[in-house]
BATI-505610 format. One record per residue (C-alpha): residue number from 1; residue in one letter; x, y, z. Coordinates in pm, whole numbers, m for minus. Layout:
% residues N
   k r   east  north     up
 NUM a      X      Y      Z
...
END
This chain:
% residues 291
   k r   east  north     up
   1 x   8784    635   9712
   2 x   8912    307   9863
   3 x   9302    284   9719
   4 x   9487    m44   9656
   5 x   9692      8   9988
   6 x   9393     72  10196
   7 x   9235   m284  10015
   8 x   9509   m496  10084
   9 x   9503   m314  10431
  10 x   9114   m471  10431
  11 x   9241   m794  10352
  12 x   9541   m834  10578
  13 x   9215   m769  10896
  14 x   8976  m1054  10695
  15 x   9294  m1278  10738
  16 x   9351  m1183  11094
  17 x   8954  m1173  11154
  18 x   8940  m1548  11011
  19 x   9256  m1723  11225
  20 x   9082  m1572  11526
  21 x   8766  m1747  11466
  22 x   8959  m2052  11434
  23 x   9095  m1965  11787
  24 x   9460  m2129  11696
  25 x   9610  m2268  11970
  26 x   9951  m2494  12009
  27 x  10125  m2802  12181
  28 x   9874  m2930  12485
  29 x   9958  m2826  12850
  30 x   9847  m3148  13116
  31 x   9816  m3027  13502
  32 x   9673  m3188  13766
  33 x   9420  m3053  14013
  34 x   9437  m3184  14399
  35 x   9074  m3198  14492
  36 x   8908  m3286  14880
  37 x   8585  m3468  14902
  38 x   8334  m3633  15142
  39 x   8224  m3981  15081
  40 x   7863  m3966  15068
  41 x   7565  m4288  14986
  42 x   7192  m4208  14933
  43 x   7046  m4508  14996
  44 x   6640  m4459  14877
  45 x   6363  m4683  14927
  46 x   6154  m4786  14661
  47 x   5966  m5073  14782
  48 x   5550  m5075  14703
  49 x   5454  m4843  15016
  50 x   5649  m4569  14914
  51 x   5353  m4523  14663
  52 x   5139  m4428  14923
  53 x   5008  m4069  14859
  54 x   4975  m3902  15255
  55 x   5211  m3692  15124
  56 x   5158  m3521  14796
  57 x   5189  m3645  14500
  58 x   5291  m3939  14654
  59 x   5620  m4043  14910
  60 x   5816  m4204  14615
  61 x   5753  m3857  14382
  62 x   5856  m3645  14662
  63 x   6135  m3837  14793
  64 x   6279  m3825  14415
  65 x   6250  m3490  14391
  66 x   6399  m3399  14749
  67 x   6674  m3635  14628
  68 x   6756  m3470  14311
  69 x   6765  m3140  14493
  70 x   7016  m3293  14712
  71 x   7227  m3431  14471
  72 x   7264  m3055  14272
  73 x   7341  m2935  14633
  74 x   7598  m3177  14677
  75 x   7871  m3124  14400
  76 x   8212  m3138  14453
  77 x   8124  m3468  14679
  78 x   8173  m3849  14555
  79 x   7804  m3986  14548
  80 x   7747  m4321  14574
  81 x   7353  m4467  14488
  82 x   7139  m4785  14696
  83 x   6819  m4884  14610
  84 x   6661  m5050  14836
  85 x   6335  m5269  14930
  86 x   6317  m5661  15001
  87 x   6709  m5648  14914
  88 x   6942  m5400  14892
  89 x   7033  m5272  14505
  90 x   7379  m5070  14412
  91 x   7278  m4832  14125
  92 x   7603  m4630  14133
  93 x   7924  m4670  14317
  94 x   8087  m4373  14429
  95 x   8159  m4122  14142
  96 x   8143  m3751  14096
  97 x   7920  m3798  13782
  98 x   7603  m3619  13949
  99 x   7390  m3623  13590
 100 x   7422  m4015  13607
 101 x   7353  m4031  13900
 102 x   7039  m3835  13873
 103 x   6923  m4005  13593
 104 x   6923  m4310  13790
 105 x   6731  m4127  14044
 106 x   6421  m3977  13771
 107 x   6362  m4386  13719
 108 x   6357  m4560  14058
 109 x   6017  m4696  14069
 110 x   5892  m5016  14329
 111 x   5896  m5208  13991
 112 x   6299  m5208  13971
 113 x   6289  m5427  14306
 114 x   6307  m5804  14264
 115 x   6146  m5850  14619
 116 x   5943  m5623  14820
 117 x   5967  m5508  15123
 118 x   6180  m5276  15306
 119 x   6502  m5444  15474
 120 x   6679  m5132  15579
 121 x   6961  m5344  15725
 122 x   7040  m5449  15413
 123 x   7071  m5087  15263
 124 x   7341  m5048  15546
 125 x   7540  m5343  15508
 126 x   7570  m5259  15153
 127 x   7657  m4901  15187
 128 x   7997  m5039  15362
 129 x   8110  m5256  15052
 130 x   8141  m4870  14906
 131 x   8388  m4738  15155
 132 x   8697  m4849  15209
 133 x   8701  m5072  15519
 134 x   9038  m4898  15581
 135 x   8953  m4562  15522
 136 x   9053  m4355  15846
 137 x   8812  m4069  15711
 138 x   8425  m4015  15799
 139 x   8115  m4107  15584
 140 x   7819  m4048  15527
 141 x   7474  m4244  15434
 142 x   7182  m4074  15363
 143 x   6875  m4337  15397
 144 x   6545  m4191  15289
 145 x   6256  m4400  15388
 146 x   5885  m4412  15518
 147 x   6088  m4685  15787
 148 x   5850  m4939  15697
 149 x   6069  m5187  15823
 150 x   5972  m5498  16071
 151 x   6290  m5620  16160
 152 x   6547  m5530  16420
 153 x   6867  m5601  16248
 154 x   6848  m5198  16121
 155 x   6977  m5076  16479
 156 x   7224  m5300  16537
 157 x   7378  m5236  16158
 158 x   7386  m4874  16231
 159 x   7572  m4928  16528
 160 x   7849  m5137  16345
 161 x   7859  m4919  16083
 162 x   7955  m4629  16320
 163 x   8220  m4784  16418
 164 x   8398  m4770  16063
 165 x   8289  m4377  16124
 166 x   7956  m4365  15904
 167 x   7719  m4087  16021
 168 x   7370  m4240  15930
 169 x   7120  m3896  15816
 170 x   6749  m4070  15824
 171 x   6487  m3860  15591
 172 x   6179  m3970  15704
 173 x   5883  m4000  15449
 174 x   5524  m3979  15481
 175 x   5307  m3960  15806
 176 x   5240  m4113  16088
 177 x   4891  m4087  16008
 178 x   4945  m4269  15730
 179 x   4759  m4427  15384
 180 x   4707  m4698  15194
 181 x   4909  m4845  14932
 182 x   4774  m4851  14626
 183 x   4883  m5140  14317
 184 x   4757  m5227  13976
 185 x   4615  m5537  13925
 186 x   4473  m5672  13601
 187 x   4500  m5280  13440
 188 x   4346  m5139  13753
 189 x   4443  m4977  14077
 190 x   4415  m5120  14415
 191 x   4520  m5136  14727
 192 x   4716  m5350  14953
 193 x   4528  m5592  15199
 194 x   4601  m5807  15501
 195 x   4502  m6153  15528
 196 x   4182  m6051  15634
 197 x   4061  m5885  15305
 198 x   4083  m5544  15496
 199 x   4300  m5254  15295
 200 x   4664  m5158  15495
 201 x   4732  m4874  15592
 202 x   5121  m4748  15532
 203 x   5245  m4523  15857
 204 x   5616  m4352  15854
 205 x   5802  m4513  16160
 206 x   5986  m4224  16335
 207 x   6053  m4426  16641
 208 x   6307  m4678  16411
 209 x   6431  m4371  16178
 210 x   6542  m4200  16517
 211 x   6676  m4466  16662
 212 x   6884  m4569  16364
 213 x   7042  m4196  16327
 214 x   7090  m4216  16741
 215 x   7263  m4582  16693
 216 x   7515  m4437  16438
 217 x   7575  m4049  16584
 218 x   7358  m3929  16268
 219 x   7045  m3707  16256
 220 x   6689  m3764  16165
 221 x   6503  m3534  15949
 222 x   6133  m3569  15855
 223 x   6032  m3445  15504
 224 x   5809  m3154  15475
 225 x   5962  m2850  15325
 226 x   6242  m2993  15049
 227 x   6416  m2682  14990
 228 x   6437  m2583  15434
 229 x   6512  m2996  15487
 230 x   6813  m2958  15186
 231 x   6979  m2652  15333
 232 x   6970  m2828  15672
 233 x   7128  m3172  15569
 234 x   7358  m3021  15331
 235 x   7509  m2771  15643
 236 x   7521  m3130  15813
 237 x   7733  m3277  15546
 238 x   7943  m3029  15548
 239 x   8058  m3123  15907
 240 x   8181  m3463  15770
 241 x   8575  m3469  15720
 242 x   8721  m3412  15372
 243 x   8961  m3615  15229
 244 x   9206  m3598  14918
 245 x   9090  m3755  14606
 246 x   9285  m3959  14325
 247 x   9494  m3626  14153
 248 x   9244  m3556  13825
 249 x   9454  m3468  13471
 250 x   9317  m3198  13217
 251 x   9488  m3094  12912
 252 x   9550  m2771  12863
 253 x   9612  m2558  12519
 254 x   9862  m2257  12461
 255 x   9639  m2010  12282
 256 x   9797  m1755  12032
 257 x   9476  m1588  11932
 258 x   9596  m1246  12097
 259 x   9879  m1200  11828
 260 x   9634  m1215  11563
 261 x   9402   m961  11739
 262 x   9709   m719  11736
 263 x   9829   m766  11425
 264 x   9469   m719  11297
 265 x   9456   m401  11482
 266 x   9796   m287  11454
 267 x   9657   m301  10999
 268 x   9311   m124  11123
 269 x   9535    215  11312
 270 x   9795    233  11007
 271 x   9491    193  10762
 272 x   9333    461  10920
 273 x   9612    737  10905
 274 x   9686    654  10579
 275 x   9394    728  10394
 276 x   9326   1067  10610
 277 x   9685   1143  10472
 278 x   9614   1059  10151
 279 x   9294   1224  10140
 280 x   9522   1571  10277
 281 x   9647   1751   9949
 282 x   9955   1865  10162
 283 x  10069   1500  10279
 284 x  10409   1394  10189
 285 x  10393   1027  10227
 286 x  10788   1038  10213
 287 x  10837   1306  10524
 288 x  10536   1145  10725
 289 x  10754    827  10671
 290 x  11090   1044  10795
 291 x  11249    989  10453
END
């Protein structure tokens, strides 16, 4: 038998049980969080030969993938985003919003360039306009390419650009063996041809992606096994000096939910030695109150 005590008991823990769903909380507590960070630009080629498929499915598909690993390996960096083909294209500037920034990366297709080609200097030079010319910390650009690129300006960029203290990490793409580049035309594939009428063949240029890491202190990496090649260049990155960002704010709440959860279970105890008093033909509710 359930007596009116023990039901308002019961309702004094459905009141308590309630405000703690509601998780009440007071006033708003701001503090700011000092956070270091390497400056870091992935500059990616997507000009027409990075369709070419001597690597599986093709270098553009595994490039984006390797890139999007990189970029989930990479948090707690500022990421900055170049695409690049005939001209150089910024996509991001340098944030710590990684989703964007892979977002950006699940699109890039040969169609986004205006030009084709691949001007690798141009990637470079661009990269700069994202770090502060003043900045007395390292940086870091990470150009993935096949290094289909037929002009010299790339090696002499890199070496300017180490002079502001950018590391240059080449991630080479394809093989040297090479294939040919495939287009549509008029709904239908086909494949790029020289003046001759005779189909190209696309080959990764490891001679100009190792010079270009050797012009600007960096490394060269060639792309085979994304997850080994990520570990590596991410244990490179590490290397580069850290510096302090702009101080982020978060609000805070005071929480008060733990005095509810007493109170609620300070009603369940008494609730419970009440009614196995009552139920006791020998309890004196006056003496166990030490009246």
């Amino acid at each position: 038998m359930v007596t009116s005590k023990g039901m308002d008991q019961n309702r004094f823990v459905l009141i308590f049980a309630i405000f703690l769903l509601y998780r009440p909380i007071q006033g708003t507590r701001k503090q700011k969080v000092k956070a270091k960070s390497a400056d870091i630009i992935i500059a990616l080629d997507i000009s027409q030969s990075m369709l070419a498929d001597d690597i599986s499915p093709n270098r553009m598909e595994k490039a984006k993938r390797f890139t999007s690993q990189l970029i989930k390996n990479l948090k707690g960096e500022r990421l900055g985003l170049i695409f690049f083909a005939g001209s150089a294209y910024l996509q991001m500037p340098l944030t710590n919003d990684y989703a964007a920034t892979e977002l950006f990366i699940k699109s890039a297709n040969p169609q986004q360039a205006g030009t084709q080609g691949t001007v690798i200097a141009d990637a470079i030079n661009l990269s700069q306009n994202l770090f502060a010319n003043d900045s007395p910390y390292q940086k870091a650009l990470v150009l993935i390419t096949d290094g289909e690129n037929h002009e010299t300006e790339a090696i002499e960029a890199a070496r300017e650009v180490s002079e502001n203290g950018t590391f240059i990490f080449t991630i080479g793409v394809g093989t040297q063996e090479g294939a040919m580049v495939p287009f549509e035309q008029n709904g239908r594939q086909v494949f790029k041809q020289d003046g001759s009428g005779n189909p190209v063949k696309s080959r990764l240029n490891v001679a100009l992606l190792q010079d270009i890491a050797d012009a600007s202190n960096g490394k060269f990496y060639l792309l085979d096994d994304g997850f080994s090649l990520t570990r590596k260049i991410v244990n490179d990155l590490s290397k580069i000096e850290k510096q302090d960002v702009e101080q982020r704010s978060f609000t805070d709440f005071n929480s008060f939910f733990q005095y509810f959860l007493a109170f609620g279970l300070i009603c369940l105890i008494i609730e419970y030695f009440l009614s196995n008093k009552i139920r006791s033909s020998k309890f004196n509710f006056k003496e166990w109150l030490g009246l």
